[in-house]
N, CA, C and O atoms as a GROMACS GRO file, in nm:
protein
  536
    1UNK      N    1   3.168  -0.777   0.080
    1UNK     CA    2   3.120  -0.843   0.202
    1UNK      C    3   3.139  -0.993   0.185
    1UNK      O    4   3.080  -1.055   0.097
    2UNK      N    5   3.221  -1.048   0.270
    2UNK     CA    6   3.262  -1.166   0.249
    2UNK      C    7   3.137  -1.302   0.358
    2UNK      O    8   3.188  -1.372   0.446
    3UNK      N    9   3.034  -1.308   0.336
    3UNK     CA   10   2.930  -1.315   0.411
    3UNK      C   11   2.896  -1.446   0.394
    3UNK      O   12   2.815  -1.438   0.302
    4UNK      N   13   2.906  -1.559   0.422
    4UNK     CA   14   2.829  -1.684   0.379
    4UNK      C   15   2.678  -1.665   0.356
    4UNK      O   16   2.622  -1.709   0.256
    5UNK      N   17   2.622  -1.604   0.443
    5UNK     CA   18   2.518  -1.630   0.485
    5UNK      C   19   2.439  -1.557   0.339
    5UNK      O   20   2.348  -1.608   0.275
    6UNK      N   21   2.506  -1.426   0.314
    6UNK     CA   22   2.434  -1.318   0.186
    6UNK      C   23   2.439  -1.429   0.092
    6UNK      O   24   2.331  -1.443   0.035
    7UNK      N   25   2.514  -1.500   0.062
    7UNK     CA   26   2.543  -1.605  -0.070
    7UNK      C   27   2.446  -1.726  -0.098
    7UNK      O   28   2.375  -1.775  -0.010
    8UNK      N   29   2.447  -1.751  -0.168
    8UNK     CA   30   2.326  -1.848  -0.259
    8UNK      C   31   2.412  -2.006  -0.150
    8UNK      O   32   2.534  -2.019  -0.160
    9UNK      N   33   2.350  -2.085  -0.080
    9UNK     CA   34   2.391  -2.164  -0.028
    9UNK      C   35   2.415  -2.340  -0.137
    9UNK      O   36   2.317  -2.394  -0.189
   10UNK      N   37   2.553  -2.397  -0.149
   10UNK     CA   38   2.500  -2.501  -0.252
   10UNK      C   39   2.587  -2.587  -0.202
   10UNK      O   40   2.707  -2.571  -0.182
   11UNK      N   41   2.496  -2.715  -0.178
   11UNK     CA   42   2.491  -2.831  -0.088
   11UNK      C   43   2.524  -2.949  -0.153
   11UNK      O   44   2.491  -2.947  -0.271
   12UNK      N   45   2.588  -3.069  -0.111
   12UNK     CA   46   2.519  -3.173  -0.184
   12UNK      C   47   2.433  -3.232  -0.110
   12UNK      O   48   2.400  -3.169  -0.009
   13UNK      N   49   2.343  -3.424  -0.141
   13UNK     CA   50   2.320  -3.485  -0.061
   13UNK      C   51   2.422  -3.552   0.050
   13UNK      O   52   2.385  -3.617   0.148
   14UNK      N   53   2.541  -3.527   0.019
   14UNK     CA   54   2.630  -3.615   0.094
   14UNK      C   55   2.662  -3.523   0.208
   14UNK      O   56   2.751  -3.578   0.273
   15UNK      N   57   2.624  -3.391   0.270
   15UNK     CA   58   2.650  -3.341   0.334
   15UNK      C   59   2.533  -3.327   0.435
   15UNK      O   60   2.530  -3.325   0.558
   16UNK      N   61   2.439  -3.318   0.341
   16UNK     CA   62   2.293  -3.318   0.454
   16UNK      C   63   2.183  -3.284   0.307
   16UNK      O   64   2.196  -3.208   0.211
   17UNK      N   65   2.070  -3.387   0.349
   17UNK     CA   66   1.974  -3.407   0.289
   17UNK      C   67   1.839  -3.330   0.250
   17UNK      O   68   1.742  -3.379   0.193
   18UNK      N   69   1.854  -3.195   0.294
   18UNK     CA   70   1.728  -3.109   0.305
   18UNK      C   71   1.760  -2.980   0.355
   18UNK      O   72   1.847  -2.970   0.442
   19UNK      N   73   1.687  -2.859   0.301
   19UNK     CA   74   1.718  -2.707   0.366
   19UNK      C   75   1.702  -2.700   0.522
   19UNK      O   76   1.771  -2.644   0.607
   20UNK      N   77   1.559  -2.798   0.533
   20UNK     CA   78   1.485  -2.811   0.661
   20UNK      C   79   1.620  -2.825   0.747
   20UNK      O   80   1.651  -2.733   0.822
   21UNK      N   81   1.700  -2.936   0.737
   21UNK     CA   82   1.744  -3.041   0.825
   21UNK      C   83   1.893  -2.919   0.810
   21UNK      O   84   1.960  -2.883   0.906
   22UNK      N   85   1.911  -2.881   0.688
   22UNK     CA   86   2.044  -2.752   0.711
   22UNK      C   87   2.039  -2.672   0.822
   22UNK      O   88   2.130  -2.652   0.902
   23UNK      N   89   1.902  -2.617   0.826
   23UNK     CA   90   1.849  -2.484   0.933
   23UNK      C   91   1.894  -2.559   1.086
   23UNK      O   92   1.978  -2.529   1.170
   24UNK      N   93   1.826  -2.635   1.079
   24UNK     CA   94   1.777  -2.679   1.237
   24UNK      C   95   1.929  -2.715   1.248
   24UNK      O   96   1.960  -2.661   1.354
   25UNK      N   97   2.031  -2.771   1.203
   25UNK     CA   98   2.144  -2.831   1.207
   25UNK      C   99   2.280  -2.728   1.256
   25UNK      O  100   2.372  -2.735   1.338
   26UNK      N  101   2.234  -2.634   1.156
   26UNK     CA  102   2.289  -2.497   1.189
   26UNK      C  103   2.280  -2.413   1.298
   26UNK      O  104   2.377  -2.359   1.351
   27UNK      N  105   2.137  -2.398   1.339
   27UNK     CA  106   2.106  -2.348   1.457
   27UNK      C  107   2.133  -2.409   1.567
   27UNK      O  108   2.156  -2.337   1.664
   28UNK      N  109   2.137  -2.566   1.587
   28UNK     CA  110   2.174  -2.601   1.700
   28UNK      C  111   2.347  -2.572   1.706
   28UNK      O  112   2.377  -2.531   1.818
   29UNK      N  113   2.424  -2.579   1.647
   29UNK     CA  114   2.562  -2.559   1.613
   29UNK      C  115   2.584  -2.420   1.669
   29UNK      O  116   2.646  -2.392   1.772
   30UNK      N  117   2.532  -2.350   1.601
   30UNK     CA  118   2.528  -2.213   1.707
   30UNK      C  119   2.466  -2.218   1.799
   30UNK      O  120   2.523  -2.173   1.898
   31UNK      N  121   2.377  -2.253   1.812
   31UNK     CA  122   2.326  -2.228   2.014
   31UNK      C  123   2.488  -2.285   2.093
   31UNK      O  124   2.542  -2.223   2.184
   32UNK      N  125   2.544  -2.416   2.030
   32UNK     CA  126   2.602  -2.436   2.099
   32UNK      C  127   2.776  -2.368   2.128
   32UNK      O  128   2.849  -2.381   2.226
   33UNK      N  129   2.796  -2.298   1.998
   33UNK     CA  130   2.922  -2.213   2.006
   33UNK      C  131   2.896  -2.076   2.089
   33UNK      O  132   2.977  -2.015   2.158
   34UNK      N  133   2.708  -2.035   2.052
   34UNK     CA  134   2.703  -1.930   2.133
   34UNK      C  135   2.694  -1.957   2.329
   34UNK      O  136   2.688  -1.863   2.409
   35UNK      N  137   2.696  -2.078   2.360
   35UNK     CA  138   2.693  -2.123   2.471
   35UNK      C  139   2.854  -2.145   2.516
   35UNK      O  140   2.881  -2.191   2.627
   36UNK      N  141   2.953  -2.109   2.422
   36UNK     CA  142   3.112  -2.119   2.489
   36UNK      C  143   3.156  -2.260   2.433
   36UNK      O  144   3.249  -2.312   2.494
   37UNK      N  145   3.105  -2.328   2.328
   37UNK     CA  146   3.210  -2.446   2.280
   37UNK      C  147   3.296  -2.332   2.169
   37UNK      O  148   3.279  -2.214   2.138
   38UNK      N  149   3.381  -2.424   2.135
   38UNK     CA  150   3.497  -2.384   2.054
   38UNK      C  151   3.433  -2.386   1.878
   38UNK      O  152   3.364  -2.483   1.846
   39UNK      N  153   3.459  -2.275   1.769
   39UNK     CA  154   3.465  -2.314   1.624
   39UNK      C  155   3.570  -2.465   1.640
   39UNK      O  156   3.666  -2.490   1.713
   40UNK      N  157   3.502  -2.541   1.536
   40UNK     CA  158   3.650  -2.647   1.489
   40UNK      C  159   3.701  -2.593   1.448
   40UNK      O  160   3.805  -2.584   1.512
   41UNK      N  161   3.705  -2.512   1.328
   41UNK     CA  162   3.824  -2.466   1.262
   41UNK      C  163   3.872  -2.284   1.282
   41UNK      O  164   3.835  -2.214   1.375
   42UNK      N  165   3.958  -2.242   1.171
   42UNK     CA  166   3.938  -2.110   1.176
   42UNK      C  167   3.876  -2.015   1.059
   42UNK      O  168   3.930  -2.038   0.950
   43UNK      N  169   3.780  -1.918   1.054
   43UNK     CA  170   3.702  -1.886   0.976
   43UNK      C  171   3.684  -1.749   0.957
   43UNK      O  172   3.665  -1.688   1.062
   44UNK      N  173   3.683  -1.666   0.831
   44UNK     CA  174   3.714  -1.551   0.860
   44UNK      C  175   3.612  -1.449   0.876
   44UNK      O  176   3.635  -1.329   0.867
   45UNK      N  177   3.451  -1.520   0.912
   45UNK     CA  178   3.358  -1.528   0.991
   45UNK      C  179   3.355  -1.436   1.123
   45UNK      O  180   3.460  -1.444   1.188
   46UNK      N  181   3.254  -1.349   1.177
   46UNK     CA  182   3.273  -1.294   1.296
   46UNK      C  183   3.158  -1.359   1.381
   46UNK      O  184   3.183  -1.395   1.496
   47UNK      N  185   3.001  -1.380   1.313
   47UNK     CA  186   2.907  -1.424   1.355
   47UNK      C  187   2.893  -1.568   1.385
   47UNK      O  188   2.948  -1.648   1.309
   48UNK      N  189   2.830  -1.608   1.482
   48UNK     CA  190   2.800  -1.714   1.533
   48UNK      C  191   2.793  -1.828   1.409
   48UNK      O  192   2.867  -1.920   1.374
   49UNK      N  193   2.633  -1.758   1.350
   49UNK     CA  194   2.517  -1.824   1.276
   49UNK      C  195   2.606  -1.858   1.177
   49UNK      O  196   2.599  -1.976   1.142
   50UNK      N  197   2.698  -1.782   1.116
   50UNK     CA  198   2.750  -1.800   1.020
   50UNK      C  199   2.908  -1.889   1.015
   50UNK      O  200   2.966  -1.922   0.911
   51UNK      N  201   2.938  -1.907   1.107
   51UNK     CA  202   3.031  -2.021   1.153
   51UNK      C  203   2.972  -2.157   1.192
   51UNK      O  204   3.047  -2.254   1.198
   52UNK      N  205   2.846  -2.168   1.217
   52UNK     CA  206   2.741  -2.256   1.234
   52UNK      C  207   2.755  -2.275   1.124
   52UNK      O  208   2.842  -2.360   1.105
   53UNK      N  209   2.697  -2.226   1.006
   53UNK     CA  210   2.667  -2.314   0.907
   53UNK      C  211   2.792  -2.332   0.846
   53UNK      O  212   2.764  -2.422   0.766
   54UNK      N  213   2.915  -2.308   0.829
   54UNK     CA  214   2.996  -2.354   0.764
   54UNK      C  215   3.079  -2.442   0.787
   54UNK      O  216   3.159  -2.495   0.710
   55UNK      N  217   3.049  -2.472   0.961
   55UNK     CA  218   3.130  -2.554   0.966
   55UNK      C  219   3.040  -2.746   0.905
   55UNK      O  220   3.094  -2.851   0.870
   56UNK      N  221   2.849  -2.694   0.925
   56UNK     CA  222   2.805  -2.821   0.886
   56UNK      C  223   2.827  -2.820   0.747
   56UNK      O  224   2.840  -2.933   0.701
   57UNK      N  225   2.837  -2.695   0.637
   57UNK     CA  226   2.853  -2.740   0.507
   57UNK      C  227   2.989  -2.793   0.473
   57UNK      O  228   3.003  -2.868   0.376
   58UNK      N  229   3.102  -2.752   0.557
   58UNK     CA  230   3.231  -2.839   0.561
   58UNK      C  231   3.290  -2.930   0.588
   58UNK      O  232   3.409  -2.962   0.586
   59UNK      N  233   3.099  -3.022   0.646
   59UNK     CA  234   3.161  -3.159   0.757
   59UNK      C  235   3.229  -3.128   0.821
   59UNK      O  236   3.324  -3.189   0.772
   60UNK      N  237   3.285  -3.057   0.933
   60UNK     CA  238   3.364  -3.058   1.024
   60UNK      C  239   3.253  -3.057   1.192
   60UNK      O  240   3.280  -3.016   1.305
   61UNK      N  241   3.152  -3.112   1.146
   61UNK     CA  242   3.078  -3.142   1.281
   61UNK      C  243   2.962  -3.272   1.223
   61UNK      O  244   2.875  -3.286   1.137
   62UNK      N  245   3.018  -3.339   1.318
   62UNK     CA  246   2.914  -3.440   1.251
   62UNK      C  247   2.756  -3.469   1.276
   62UNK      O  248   2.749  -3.448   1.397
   63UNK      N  249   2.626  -3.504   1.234
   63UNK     CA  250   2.526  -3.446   1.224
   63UNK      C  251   2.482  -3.566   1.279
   63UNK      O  252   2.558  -3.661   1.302
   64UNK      N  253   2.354  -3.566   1.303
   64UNK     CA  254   2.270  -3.739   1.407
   64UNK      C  255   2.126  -3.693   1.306
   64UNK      O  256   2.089  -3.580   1.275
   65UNK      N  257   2.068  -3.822   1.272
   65UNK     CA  258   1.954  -3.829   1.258
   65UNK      C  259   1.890  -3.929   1.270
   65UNK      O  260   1.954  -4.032   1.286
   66UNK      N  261   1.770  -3.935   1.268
   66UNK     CA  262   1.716  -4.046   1.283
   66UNK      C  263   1.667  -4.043   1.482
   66UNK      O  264   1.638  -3.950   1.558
   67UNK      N  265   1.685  -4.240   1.509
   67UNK     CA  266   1.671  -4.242   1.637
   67UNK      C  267   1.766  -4.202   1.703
   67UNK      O  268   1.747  -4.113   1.786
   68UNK      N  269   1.900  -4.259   1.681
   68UNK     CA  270   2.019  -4.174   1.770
   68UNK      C  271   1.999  -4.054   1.792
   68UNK      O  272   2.025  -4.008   1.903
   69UNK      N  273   1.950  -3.982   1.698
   69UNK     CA  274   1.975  -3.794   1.732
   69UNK      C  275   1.861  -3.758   1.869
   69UNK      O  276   1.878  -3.684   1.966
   70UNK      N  277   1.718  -3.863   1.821
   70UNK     CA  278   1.614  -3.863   1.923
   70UNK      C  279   1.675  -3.888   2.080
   70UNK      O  280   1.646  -3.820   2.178
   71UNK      N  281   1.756  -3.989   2.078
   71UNK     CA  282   1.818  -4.038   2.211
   71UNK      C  283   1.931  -3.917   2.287
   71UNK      O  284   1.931  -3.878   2.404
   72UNK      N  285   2.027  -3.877   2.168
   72UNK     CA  286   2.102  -3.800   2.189
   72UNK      C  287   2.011  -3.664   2.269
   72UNK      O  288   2.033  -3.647   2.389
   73UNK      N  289   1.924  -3.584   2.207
   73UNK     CA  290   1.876  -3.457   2.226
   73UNK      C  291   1.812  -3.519   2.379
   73UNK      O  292   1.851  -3.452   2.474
   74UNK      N  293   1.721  -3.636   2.414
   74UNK     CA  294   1.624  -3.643   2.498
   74UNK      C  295   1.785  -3.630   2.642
   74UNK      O  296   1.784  -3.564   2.745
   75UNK      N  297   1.897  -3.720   2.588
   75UNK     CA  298   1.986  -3.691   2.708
   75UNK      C  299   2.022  -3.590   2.723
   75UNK      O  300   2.012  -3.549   2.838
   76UNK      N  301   2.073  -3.509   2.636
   76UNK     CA  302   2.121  -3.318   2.684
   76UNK      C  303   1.993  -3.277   2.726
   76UNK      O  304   2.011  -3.198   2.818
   77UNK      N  305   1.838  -3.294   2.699
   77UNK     CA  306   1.765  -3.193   2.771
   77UNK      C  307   1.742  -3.284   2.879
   77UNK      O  308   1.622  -3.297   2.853
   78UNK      N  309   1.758  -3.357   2.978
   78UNK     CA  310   1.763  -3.384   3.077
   78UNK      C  311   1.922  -3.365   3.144
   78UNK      O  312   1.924  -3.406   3.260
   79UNK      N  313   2.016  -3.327   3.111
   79UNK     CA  314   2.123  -3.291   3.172
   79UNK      C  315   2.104  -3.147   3.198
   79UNK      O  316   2.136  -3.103   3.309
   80UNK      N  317   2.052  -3.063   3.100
   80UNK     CA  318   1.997  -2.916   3.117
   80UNK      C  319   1.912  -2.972   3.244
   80UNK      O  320   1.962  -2.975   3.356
   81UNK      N  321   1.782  -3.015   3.216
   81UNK     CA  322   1.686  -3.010   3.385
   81UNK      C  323   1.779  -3.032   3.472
   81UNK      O  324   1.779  -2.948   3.562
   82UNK      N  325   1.865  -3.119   3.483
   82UNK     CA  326   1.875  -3.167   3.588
   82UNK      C  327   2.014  -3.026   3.657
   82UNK      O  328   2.039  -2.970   3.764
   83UNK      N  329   2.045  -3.025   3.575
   83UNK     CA  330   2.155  -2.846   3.629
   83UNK      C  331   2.072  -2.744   3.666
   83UNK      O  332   2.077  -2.672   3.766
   84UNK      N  333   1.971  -2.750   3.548
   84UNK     CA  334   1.862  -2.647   3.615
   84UNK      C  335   1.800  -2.642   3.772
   84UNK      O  336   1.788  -2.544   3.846
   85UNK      N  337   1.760  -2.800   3.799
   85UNK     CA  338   1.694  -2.779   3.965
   85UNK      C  339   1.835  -2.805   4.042
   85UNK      O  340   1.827  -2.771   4.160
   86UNK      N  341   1.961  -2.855   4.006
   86UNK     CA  342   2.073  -2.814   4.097
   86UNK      C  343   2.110  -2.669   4.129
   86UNK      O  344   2.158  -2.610   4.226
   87UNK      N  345   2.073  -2.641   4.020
   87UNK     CA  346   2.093  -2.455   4.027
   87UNK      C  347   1.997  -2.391   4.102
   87UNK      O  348   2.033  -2.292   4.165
   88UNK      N  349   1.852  -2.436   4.110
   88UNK     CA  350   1.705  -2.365   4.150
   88UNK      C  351   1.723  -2.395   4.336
   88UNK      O  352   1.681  -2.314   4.418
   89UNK      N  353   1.805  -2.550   4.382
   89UNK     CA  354   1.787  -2.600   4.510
   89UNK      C  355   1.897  -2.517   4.566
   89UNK      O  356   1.878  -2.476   4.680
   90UNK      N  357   2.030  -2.478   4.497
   90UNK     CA  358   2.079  -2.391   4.570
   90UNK      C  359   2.069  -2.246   4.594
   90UNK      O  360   2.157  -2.180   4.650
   91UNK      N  361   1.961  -2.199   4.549
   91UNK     CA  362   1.959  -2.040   4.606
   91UNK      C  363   1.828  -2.034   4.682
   91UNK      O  364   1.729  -2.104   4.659
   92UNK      N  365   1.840  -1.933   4.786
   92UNK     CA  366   1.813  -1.949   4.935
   92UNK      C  367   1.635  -1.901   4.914
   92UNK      O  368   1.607  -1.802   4.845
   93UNK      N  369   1.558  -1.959   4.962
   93UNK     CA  370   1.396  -1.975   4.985
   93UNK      C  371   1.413  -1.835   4.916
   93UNK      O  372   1.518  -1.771   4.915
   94UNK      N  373   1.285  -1.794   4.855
   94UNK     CA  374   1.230  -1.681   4.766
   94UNK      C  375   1.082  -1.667   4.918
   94UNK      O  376   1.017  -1.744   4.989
   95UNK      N  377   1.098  -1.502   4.892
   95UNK     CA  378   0.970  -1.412   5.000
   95UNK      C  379   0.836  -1.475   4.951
   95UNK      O  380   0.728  -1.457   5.006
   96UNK      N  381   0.861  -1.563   4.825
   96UNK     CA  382   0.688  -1.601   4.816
   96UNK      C  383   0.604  -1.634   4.921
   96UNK      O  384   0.646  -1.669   5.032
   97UNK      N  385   0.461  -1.621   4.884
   97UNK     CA  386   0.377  -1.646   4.972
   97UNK      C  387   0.349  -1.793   5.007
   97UNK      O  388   0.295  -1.818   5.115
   98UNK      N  389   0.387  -1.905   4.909
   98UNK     CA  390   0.374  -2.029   4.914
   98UNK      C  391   0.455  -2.092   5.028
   98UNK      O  392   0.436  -2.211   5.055
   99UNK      N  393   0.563  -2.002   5.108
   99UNK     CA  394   0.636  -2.083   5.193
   99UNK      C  395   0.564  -2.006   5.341
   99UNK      O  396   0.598  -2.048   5.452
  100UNK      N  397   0.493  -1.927   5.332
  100UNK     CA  398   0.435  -1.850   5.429
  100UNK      C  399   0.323  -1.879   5.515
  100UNK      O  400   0.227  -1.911   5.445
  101UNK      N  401   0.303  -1.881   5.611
  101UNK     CA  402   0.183  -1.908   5.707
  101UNK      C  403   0.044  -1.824   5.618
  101UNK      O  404   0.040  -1.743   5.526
  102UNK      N  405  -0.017  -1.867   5.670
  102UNK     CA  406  -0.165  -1.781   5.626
  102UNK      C  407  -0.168  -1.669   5.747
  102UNK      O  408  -0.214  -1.561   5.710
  103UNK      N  409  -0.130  -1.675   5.873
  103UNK     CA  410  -0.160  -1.541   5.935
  103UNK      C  411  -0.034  -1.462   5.889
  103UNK      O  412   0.002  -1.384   5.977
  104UNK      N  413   0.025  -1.459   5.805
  104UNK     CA  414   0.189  -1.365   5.755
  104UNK      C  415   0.080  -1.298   5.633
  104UNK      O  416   0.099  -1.183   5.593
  105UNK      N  417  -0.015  -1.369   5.588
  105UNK     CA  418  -0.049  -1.374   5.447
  105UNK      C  419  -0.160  -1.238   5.467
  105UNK      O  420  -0.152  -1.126   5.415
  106UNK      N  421  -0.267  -1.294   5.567
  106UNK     CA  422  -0.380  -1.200   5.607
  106UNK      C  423  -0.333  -1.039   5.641
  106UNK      O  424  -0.380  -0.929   5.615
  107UNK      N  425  -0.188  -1.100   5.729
  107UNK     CA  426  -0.145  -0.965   5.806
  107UNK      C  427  -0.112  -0.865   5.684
  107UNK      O  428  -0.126  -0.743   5.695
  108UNK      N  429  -0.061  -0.936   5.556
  108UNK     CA  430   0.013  -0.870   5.424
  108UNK      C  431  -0.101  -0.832   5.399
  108UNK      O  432  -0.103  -0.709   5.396
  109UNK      N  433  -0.235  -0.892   5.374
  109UNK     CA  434  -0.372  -0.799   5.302
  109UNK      C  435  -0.433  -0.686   5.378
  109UNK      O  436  -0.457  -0.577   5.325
  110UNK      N  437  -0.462  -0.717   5.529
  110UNK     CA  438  -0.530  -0.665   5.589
  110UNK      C  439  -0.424  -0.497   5.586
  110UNK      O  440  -0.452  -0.422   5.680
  111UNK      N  441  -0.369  -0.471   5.537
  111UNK     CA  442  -0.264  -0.336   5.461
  111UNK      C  443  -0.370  -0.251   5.346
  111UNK      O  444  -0.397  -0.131   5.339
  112UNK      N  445  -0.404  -0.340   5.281
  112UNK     CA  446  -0.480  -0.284   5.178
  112UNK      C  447  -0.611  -0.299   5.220
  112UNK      O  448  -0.699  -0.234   5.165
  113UNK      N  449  -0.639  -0.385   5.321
  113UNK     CA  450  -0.815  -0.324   5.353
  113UNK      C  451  -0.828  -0.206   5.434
  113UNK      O  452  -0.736  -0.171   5.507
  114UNK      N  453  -0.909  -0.160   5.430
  114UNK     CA  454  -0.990  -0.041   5.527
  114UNK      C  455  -0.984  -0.064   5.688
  114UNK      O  456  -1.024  -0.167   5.743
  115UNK      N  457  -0.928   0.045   5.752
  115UNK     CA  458  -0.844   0.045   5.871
  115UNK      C  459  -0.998   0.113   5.925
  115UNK      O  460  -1.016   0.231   5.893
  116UNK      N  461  -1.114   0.041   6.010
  116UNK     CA  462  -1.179   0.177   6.083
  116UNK      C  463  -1.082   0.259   6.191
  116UNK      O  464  -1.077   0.380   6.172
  117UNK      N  465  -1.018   0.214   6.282
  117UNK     CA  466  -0.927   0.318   6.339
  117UNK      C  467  -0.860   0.407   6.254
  117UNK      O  468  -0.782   0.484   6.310
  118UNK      N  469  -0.871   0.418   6.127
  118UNK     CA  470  -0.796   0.520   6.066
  118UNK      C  471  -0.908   0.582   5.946
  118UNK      O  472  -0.865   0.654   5.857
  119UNK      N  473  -1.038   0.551   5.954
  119UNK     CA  474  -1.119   0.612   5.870
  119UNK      C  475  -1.117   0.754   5.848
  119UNK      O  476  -1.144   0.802   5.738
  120UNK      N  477  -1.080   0.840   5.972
  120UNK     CA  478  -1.094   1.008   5.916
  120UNK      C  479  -0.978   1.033   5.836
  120UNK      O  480  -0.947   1.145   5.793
  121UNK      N  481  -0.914   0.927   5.818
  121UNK     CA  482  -0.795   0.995   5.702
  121UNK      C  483  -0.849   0.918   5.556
  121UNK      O  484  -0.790   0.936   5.449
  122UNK      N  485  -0.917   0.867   5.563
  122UNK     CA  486  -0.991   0.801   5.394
  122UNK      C  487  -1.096   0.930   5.312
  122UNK      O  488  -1.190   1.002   5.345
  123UNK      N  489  -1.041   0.913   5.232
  123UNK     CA  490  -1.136   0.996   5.120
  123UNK      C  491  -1.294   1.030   5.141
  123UNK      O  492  -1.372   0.937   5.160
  124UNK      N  493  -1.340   1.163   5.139
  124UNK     CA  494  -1.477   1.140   5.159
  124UNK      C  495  -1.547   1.089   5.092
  124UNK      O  496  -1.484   1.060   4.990
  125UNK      N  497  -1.687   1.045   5.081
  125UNK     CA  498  -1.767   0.973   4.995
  125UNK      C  499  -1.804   1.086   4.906
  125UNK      O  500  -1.844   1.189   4.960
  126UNK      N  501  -1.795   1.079   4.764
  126UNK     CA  502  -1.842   1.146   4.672
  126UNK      C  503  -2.022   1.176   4.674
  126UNK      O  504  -2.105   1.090   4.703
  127UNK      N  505  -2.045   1.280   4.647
  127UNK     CA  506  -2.229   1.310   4.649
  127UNK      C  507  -2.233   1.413   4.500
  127UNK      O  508  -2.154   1.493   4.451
  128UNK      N  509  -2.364   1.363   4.465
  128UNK     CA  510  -2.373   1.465   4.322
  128UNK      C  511  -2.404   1.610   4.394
  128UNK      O  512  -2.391   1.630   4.515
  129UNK      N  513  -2.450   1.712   4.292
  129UNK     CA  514  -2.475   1.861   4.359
  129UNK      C  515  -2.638   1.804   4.425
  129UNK      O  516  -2.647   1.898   4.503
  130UNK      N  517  -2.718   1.755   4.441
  130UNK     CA  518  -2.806   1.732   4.543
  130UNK      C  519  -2.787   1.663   4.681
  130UNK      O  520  -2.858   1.677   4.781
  131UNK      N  521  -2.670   1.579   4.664
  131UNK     CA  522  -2.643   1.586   4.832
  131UNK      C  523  -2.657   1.401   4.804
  131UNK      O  524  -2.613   1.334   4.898
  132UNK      N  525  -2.688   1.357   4.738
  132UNK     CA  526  -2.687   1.218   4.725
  132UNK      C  527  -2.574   1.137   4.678
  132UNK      O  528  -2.497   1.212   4.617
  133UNK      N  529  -2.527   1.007   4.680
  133UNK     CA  530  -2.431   0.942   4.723
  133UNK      C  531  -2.408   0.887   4.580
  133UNK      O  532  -2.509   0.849   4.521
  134UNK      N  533  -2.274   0.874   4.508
  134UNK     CA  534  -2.290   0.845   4.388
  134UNK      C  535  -2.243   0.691   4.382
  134UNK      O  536  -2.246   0.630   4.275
   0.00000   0.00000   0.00000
């Protein structure tokens, strides 16, 4: 099994400074190949995770830390929001009740309340064997 991942992982400092900072480094690398970017290289790898990490233990992606990486991440998750409510404004009003009148709303409950014009079709009232009402 030709597996990076099964294998004892061995690093220097010049590649990245901590297991911590490997993981998280790795994982974002794959979120982002599993999101449709390209491997840099070619790898004889089938899994994501595991092309993730080899390509950061090979330097072939370069890593941010510090404040830049802070600046960097805060701009992609506001390019995500902001696709997100471009995406949310174009599909067409949802049946919720929040866009609905209150008499649409009552008319929807008054379904599940008790119809007296239709009481002889409701369940009789339960009574124990003495005739009393439970």
């Amino acid at each position: 099994m030709n597996d990076l991942v099964s294998q004892p992982i061995d690093y220097t400092d010049d590649v990245i400074d901590s297991h911590y900072r490997l993981v998280i480094a790795a994982a974002k690398r794959t979120r982002q190949i599993m999101e449709g970017h390209a491997p840099v290289g070619e790898y004889p790898y089938h899994k994501e995770t595991t092309i993730g990490l080899a390509e950061i233990l090979e330097k072939k992606v370069p890593i941010m830390i510090g404040a830049p990486a802070v600046v960097a991440e805060r701009k992609h998750r506001e390019v995500l929001r902001a696709a997100r409510r471009q995406h949310e404004e174009s599909l067409p009003p949802s049946r919720g009740y929040a866009r609905e009148s209150v008499e649409t709303i009552v008319a929807d409950v008054s379904v599940y309340q008790e119809d007296p014009e239709h009481a002889e079709h409701a369940a009789p009232e339960e009574t124990d064997d003495l005739g009393r009402d439970i």
